[in-house]
NULUMSE-88305 format. One record per residue (C-alpha): residue number from 1; residue in three letters; chain; x, y, z. Coordinates in nm, 4 decimals. Example, Ala and Ser with C-alpha at 12.3 -4.5 7.8 and 13.67 -1.06 7.14 Angstrom:
% NULUMSE-88305
+------+------+-------+----------+----------+----------+
| resi | resn | chain |     east |    north |       up |
+------+------+-------+----------+----------+----------+
|    1 |  ALA |     A |   1.2300 |  -0.4500 |   0.7800 |
|    2 |  SER |     A |   1.3670 |  -0.1060 |   0.7140 |
+------+------+-------+----------+----------+----------+
//
This chain:
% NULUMSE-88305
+------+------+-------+----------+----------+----------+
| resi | resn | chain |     east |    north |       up |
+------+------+-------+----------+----------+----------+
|    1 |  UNK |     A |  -7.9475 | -11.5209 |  -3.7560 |
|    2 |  UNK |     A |  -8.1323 | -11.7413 |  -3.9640 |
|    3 |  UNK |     A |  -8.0003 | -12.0943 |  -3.7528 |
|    4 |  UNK |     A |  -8.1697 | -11.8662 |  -3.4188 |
|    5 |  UNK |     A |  -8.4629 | -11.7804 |  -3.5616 |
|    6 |  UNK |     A |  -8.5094 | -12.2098 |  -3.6784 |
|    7 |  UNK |     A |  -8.4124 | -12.2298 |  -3.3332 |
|    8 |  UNK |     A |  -8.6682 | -12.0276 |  -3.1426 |
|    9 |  UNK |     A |  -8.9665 | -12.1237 |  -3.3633 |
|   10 |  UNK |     A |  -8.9037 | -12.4506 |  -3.2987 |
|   11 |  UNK |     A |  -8.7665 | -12.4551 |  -2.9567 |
|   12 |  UNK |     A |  -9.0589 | -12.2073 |  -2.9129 |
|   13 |  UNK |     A |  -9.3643 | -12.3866 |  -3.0025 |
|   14 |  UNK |     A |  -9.2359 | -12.7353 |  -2.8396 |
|   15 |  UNK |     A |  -9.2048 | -12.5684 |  -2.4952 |
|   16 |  UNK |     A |  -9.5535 | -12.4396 |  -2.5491 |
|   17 |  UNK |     A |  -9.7261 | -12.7522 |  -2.6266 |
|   18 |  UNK |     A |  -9.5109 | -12.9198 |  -2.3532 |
|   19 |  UNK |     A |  -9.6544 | -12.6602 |  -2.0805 |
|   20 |  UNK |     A | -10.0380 | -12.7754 |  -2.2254 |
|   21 |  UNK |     A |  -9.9414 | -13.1382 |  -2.2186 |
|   22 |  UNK |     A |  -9.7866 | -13.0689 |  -1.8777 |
|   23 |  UNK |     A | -10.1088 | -12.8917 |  -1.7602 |
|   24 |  UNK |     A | -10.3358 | -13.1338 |  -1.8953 |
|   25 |  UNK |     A | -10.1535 | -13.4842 |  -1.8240 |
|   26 |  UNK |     A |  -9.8646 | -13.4162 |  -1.6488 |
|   27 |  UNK |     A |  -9.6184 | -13.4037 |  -1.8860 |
|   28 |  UNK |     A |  -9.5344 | -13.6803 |  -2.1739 |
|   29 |  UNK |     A |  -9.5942 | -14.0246 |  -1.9602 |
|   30 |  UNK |     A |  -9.3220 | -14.2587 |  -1.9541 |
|   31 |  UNK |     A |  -9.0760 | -13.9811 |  -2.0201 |
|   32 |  UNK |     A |  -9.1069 | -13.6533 |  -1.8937 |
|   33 |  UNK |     A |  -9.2909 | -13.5617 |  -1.5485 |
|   34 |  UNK |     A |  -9.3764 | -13.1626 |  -1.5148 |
|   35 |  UNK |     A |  -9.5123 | -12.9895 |  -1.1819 |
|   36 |  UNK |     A |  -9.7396 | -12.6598 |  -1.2458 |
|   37 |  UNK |     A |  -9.3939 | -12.4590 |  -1.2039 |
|   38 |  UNK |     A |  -9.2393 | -12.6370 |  -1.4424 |
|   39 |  UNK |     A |  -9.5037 | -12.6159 |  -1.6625 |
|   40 |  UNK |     A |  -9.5424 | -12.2155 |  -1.6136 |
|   41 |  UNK |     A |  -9.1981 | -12.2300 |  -1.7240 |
|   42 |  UNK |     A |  -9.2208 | -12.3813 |  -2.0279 |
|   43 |  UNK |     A |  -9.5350 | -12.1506 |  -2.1361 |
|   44 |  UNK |     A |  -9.3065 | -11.8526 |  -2.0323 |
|   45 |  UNK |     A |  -8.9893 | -11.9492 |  -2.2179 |
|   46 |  UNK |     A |  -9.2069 | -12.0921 |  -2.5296 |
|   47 |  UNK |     A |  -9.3541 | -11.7280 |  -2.5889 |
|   48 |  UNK |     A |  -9.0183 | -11.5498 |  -2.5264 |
|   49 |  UNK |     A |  -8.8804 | -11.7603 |  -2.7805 |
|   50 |  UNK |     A |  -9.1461 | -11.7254 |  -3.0363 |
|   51 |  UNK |     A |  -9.1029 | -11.3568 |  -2.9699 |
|   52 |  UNK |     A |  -8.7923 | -11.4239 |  -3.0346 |
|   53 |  UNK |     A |  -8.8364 | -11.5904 |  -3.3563 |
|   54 |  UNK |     A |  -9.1101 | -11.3654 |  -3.4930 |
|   55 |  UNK |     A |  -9.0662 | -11.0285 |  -3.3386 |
|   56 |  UNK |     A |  -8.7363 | -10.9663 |  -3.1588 |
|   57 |  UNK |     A |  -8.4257 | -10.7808 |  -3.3519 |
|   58 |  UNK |     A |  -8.1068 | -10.9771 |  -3.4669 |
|   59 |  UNK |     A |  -7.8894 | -10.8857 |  -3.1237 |
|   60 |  UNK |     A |  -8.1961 | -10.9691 |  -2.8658 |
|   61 |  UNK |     A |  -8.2822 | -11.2918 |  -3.0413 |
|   62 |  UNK |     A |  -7.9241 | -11.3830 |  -3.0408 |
|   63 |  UNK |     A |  -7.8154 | -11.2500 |  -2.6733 |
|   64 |  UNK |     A |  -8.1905 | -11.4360 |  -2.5590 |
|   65 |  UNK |     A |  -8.0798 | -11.7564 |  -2.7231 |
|   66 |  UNK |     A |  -7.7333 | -11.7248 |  -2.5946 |
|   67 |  UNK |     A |  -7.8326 | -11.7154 |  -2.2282 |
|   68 |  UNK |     A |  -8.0830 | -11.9695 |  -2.2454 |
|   69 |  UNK |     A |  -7.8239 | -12.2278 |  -2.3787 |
|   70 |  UNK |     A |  -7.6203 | -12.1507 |  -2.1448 |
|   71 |  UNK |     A |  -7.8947 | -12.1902 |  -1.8386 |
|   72 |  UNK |     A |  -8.0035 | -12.5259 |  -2.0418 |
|   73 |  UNK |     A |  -7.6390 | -12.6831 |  -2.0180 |
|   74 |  UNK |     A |  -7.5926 | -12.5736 |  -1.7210 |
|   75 |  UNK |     A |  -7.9313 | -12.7566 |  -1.5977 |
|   76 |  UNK |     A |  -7.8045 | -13.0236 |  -1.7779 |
|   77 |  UNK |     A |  -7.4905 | -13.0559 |  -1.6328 |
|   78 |  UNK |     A |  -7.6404 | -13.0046 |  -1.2884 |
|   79 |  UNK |     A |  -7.8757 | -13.2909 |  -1.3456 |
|   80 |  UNK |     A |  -7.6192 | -13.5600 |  -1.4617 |
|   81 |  UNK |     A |  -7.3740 | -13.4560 |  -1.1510 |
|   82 |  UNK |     A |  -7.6356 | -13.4734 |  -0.8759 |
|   83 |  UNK |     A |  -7.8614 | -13.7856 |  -1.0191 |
|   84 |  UNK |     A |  -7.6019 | -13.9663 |  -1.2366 |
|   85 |  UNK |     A |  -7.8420 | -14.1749 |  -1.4829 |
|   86 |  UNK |     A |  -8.1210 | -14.1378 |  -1.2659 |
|   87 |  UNK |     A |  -8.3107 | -13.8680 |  -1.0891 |
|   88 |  UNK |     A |  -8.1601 | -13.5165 |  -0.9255 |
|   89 |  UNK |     A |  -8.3328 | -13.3182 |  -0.6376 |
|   90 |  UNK |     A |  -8.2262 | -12.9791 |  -0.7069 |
|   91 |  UNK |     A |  -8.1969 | -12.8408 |  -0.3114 |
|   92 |  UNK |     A |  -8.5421 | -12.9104 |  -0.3052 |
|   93 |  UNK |     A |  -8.6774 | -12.6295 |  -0.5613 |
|   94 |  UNK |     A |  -8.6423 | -12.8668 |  -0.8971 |
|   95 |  UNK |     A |  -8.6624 | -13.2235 |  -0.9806 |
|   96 |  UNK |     A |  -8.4670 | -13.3398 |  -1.2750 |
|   97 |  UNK |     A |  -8.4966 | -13.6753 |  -1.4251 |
|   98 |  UNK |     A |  -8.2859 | -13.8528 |  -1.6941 |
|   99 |  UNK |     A |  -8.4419 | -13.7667 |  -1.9928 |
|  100 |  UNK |     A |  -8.4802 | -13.3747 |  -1.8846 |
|  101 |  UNK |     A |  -8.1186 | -13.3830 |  -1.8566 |
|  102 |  UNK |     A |  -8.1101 | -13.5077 |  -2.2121 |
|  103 |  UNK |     A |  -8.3906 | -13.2595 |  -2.3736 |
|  104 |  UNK |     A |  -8.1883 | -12.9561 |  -2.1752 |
|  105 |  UNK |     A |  -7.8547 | -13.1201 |  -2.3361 |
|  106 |  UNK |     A |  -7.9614 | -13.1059 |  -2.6493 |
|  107 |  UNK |     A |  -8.1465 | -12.7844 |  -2.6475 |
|  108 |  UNK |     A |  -7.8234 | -12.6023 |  -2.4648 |
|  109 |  UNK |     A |  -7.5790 | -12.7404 |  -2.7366 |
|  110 |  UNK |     A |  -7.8182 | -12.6314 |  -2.9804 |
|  111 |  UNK |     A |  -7.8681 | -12.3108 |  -2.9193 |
|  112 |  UNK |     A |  -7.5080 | -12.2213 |  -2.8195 |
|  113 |  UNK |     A |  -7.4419 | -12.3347 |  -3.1932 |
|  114 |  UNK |     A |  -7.6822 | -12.1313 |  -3.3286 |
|  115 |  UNK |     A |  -7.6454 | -11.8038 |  -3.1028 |
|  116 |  UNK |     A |  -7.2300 | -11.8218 |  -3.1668 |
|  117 |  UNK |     A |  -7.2632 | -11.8599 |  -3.5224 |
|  118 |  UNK |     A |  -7.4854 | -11.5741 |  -3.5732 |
+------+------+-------+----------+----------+----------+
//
């Protein structure tokens, strides 16, 4: 439990700052682009992860960190098979660009490890 509660806290309070950054400039220039939905989303998952890492009990934290991995690869995945290297228009509701891809990569492998070895 201890590698998802690392997880969430950090996970956690990266998403939130990202959502302010997002809110406030856009997102990290050069990098990372965020819309307002994008950047609700990242305030919304930041607190349920810090819940997660500060309030939640051993089998939430690990189920929540489990399907968020899974949604992160999956976004991941989704974003390297519909904008190769570059940038993906998700049907319309979600743009992903390059280094997105990479953040959700990372994050998804991440937190699979740490939810499975729980």
């Amino acid at each position: 439990m201890e590698a998802v509660k690392s997880y969430a806290t950090i996970t956690g309070w990266i998403l939130l700052v990202l959502g302010v950054v997002g809110f406030l400039w856009g997102g990290v220039p050069g990098f990372l682009e965020f819309d307002t939905v994008h950047n609700v989303v990242h305030l919304l998952l930041g607190a349920i992860l810090l819940w997660v890492a500060y309030g939640a009990d051993e089998e939430m934290g690990v189920s929540v960190v489990k399907v968020l991995s899974v949604v992160y690869i999956l976004l991941a995945v989704l974003g390297f098979a519909l904008g190769g290297m570059g940038s993906a228009d998700v049907w319309g509701l979600l743009q992903l660009e390059l280094g997105e891809n990479l953040v959700h990569l990372v994050l998804g492998i991440w937190g699979a490890w740490a939810a499975w070895s729980a």
